[in-house]
C-alpha positions in Angstrom: -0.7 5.8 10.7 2.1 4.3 8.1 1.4 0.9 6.7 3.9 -1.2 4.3 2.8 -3.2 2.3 5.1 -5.9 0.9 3.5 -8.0 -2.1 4.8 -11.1 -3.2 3.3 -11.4 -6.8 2.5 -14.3 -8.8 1.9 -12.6 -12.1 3.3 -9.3 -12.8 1.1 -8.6 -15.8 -1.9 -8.8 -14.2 -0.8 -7.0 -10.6 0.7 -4.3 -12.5 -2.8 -3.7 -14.5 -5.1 -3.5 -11.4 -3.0 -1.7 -9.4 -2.9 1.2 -11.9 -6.7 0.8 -12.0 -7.1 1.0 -8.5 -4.9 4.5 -8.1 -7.8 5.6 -9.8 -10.3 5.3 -6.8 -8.1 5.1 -3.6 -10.6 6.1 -1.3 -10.5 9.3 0.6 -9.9 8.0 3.5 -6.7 6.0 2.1 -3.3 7.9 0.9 -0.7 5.8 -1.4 3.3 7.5 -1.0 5.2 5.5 -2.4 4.9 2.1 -5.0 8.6 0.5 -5.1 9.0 -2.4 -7.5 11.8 -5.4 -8.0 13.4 -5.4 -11.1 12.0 -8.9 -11.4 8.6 -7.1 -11.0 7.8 -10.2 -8.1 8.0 -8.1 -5.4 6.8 -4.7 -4.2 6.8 -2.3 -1.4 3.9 0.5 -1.1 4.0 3.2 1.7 0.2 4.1 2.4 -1.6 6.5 5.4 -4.4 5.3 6.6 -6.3 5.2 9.9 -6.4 1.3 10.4 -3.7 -1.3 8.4 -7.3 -3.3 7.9 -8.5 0.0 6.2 -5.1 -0.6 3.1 -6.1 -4.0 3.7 -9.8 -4.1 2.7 -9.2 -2.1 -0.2 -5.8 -3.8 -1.6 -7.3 -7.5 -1.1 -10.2 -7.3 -3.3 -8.1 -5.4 -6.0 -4.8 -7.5 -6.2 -5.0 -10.5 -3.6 -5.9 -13.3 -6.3 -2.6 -12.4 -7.9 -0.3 -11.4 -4.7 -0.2 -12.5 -1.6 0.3 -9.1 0.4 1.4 -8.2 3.9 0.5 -6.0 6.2 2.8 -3.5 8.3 2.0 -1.0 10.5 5.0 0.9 11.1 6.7 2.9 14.7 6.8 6.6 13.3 8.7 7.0 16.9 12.0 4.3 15.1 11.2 5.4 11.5 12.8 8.4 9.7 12.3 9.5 6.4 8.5 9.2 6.2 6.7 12.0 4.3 4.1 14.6 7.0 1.3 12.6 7.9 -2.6 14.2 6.4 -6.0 14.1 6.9 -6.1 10.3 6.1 -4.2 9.4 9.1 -6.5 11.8 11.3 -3.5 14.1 11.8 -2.6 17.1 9.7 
C-alpha cells in the first residue's frame, strides 16, 4: 500500500536533521519515494510503501512527531496515477 504523509512542522531545523538521520535506517519493511518540501520548509509531503499506514506511522512518530504534527494517508491506487511500481514492502512485487 501507498501512504502520504503530510507534516505540518514547527521547526524546520530540527525536522530537517532527523529526518536525514532517519533515511539512514528505514526499516526493511518501510520504502520512502518521494520527500516534497514548501519553500517555507513548514510543510512536507512524503510518498512511502508500506504494509500498514500504522507501520510509516510507528516509525515517523518517534523520529519527528515532537517537532511535526504528521498525518497519515492511505491512498486508492485504483483513483491515483502516477505512483511509482509497488515492491516487496507492500507485499506485492
Amino acid at each position: 500500500m501507498f501512504v502520504t504523509v503530510i507534516h505540518r512542522i514547527s521547526n524546520p531545523d530540527q525536522f530537517e536533521s532527523a529526518a536525514k538521520s532517519a533515511t539512514e535506517v528505514i526499516p526493511s519493511h518501510l520504502k520512502l519515494h518521494q520527500y516534497l518540501t514548501a519553500t517555507d520548509r513548514k510543510t512536507a509531503t512524503c510518498l512511502w510503501e508500506a504494509r500498514l499506514a500504522d507501520d510509516v506511522k510507528e516509525f515517523l512518530e518517534p523520529v519527528v512527531g515532537h517537532v511535526s504534527h504528521n498525518e497519515y494517508i492511505p491512498l486508492n491506487t485504483e483513483a491515483s496515477f502516477g505512483l511509482p511500481a509497488t515492491s516487496a514492502a507492500s507485499g506485492r512485487v
